[in-house]
N, CA, C and O atoms as a MOPAC input file, in Angstrom:
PM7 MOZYME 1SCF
protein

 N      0.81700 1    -1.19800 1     0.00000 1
 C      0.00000 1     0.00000 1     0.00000 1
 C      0.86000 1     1.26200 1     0.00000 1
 O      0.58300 1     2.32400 1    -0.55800 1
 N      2.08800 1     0.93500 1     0.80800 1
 C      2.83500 1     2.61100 1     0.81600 1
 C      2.86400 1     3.04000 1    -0.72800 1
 O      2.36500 1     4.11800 1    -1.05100 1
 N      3.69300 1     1.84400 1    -2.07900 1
 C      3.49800 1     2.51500 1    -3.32500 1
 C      2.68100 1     3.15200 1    -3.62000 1
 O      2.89700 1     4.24100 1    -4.15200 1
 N      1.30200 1     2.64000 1    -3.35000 1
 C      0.04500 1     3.04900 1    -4.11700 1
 C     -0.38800 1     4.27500 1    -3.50500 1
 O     -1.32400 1     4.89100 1    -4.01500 1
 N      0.47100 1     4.91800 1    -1.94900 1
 C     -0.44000 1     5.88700 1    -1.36100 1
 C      0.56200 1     6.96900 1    -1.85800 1
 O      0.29600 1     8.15700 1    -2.03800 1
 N      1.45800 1     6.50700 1    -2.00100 1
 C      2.46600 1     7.31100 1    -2.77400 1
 C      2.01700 1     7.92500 1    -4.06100 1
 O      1.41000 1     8.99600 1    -4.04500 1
 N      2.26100 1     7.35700 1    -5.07000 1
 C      1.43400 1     7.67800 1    -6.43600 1
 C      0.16500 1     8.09900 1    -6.23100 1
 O     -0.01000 1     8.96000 1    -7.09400 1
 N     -0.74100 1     8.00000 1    -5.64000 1
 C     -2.31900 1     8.52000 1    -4.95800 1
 C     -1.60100 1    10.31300 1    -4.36700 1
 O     -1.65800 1    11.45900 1    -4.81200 1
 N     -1.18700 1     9.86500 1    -3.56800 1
 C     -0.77700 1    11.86400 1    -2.96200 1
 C     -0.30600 1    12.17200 1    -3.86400 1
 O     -0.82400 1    13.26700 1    -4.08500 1
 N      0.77500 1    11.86000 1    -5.07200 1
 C      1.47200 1    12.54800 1    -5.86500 1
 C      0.18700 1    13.31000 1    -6.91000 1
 O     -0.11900 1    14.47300 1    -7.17200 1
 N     -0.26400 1    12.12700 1    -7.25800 1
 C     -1.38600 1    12.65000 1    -8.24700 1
 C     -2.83500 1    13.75000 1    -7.58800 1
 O     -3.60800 1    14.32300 1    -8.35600 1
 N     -2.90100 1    13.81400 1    -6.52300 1
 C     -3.98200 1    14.36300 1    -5.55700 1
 C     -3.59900 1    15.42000 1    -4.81700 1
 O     -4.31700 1    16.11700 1    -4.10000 1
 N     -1.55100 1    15.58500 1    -5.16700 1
 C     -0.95500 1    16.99100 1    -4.16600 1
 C     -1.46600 1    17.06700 1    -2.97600 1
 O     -1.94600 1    18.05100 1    -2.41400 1
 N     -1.30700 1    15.61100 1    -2.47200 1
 C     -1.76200 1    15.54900 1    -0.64700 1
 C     -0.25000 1    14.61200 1    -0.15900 1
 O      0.41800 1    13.80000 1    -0.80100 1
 N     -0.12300 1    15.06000 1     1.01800 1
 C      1.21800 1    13.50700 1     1.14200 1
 C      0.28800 1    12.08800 1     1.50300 1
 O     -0.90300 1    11.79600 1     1.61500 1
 N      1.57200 1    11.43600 1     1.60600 1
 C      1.00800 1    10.30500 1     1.45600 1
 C      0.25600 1     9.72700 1     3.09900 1
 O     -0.40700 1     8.69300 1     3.01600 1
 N      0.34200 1    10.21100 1     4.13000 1
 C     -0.31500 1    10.23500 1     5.79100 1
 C     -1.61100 1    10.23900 1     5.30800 1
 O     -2.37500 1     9.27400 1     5.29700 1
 N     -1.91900 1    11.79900 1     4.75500 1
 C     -3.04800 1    11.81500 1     4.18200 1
 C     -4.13400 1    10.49100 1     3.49200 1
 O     -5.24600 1    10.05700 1     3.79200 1
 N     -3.26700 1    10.22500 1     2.59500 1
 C     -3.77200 1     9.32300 1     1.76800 1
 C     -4.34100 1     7.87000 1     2.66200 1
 O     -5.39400 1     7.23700 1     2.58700 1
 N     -3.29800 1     7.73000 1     3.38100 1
 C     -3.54000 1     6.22700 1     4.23700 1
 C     -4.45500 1     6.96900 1     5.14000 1
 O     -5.41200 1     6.24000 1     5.40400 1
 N     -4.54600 1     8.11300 1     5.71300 1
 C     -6.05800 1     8.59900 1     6.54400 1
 C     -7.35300 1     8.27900 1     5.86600 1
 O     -8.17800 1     7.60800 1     6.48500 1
 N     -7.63700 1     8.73800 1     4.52400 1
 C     -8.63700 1     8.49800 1     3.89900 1
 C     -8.74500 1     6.96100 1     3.61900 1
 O     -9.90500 1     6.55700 1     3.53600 1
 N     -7.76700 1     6.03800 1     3.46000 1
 C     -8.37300 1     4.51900 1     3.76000 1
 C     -8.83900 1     4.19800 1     4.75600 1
 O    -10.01500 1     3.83400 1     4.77700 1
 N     -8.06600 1     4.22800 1     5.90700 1
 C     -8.65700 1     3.77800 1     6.92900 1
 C    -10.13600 1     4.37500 1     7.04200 1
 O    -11.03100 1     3.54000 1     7.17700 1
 N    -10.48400 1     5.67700 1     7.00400 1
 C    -11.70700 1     6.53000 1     7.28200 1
 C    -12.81600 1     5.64900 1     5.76700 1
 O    -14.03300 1     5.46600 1     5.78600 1
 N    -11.89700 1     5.30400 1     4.71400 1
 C    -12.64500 1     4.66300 1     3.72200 1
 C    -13.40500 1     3.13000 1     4.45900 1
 O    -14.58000 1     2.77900 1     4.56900 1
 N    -12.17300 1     2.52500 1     4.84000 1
 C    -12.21700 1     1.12100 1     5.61800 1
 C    -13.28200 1     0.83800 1     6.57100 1
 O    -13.91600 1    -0.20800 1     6.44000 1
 N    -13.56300 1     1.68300 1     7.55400 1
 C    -13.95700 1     1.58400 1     8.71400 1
 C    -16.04700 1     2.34600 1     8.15400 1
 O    -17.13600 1     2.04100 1     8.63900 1
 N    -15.74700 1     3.18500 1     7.18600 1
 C    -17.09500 1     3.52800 1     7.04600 1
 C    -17.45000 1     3.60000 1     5.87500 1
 O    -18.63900 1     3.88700 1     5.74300 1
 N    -16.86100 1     3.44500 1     4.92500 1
 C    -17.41100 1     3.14700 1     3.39600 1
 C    -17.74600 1     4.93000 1     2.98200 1
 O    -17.72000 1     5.73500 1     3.91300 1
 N    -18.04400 1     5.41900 1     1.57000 1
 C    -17.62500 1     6.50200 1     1.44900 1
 C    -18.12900 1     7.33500 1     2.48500 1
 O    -17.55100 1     8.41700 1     2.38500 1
 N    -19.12000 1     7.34700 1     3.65500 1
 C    -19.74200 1     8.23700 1     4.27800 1
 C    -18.41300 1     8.68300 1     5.15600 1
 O    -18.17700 1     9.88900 1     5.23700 1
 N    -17.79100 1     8.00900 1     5.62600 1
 C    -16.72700 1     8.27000 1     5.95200 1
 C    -15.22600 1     9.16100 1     5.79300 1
 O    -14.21300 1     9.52600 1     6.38900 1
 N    -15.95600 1     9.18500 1     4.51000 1
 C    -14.64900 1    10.60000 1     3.58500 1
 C    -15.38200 1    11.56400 1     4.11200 1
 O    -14.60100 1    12.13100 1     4.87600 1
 N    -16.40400 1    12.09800 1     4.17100 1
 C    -17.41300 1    13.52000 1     4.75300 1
 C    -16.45600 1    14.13800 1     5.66400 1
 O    -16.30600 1    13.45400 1     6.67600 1
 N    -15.84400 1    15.07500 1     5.64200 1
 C    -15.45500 1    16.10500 1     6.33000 1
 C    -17.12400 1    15.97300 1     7.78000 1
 O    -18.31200 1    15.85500 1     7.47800 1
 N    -16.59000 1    16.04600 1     9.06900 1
 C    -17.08000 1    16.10100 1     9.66400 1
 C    -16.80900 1    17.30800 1    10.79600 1
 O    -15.67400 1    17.34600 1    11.27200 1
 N    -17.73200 1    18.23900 1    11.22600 1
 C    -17.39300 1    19.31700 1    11.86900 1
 C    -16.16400 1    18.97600 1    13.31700 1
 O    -16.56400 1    18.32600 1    14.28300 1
 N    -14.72500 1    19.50300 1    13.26100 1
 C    -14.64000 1    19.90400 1    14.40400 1
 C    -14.72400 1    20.14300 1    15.42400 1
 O    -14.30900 1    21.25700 1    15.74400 1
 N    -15.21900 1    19.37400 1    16.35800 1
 C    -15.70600 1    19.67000 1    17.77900 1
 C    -15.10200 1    20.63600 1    18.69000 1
 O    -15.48800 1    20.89300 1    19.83100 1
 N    -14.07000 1    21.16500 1    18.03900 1
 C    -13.37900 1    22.87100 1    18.76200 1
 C    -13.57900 1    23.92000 1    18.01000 1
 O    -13.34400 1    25.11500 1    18.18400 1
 N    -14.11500 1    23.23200 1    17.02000 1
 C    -14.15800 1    24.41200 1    15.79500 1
 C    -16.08100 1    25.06500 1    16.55100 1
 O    -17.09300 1    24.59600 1    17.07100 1
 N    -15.40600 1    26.59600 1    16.02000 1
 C    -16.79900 1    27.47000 1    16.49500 1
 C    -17.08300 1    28.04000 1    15.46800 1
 O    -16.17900 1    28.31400 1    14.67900 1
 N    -18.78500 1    28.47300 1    15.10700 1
 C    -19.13100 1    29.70900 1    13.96300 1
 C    -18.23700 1    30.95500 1    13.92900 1
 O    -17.84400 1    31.71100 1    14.81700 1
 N    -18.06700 1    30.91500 1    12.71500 1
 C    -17.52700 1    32.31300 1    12.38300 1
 C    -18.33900 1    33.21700 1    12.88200 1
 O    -17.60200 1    33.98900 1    13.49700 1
 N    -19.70100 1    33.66400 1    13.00200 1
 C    -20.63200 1    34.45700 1    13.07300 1
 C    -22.40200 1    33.95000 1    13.79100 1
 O    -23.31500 1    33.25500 1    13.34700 1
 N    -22.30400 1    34.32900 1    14.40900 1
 C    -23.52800 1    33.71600 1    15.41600 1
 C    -24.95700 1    33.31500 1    14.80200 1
 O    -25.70600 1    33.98600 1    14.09200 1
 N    -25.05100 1    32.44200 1    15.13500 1
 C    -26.67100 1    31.71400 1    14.62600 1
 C    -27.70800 1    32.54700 1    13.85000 1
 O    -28.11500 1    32.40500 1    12.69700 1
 N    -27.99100 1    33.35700 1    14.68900 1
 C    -28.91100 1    34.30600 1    14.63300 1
 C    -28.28600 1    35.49600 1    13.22000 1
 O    -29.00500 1    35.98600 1    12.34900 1
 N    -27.09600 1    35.66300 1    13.35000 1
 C    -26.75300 1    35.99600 1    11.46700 1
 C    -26.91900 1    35.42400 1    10.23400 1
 O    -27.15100 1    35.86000 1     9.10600 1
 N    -26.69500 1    34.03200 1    10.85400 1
 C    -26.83200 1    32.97300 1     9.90900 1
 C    -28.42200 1    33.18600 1     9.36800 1
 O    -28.82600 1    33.67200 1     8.31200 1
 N    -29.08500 1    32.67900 1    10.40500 1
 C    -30.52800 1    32.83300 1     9.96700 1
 C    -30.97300 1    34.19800 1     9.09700 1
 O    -31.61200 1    34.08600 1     8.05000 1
 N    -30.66700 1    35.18300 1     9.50900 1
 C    -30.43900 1    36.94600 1     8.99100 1
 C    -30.71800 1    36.68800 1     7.80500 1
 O    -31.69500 1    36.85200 1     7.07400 1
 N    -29.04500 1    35.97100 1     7.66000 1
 C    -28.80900 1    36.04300 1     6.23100 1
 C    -29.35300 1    35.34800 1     5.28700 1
 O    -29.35900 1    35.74200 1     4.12100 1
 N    -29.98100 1    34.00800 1     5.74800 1
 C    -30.64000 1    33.41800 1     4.91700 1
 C    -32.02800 1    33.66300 1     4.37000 1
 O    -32.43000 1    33.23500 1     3.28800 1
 N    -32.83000 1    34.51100 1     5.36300 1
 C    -34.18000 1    34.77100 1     5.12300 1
 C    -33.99400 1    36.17700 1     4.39100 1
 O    -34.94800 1    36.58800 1     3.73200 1
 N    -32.98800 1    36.83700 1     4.45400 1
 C    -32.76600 1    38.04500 1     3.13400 1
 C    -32.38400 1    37.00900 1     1.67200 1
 O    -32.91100 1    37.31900 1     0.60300 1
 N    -31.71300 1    36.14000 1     1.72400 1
 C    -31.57400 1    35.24400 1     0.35500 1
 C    -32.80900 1    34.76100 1    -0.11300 1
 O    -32.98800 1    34.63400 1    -1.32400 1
 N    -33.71100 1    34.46600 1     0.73200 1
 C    -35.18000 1    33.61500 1     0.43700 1
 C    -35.99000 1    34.87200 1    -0.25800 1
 O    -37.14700 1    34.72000 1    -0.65000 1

């Protein structure tokens, strides 16, 4: 697998850690598992209540 994660980052401009992250995350959950999943330290840029703001001026 190192070849193949090798040639995989080269062609994808990710290293190859990367690459063996997305198997295992492939492995363990099938594609739902590639999904970027929120951060649990990560906070809104801008508070709820903007969010909403902004969306009911888009509607």
């Amino acid at each position: 697998m190192v070849a193949h994660a090798a040639e995989a980052a080269r062609l994808g401009h990710v290293t190859p850690q990367i690459v063996r992250a997305w198997v295992l995350r492939f492995n363990a959950a099938g594609p739902d598992g590639l999904r970027n999943a929120e951060h649990p330290a990560r906070r809104r840029s801008q508070p709820v209540s903007f969010s909403r703001s902004l969306t009911m001026q888009m509607d």
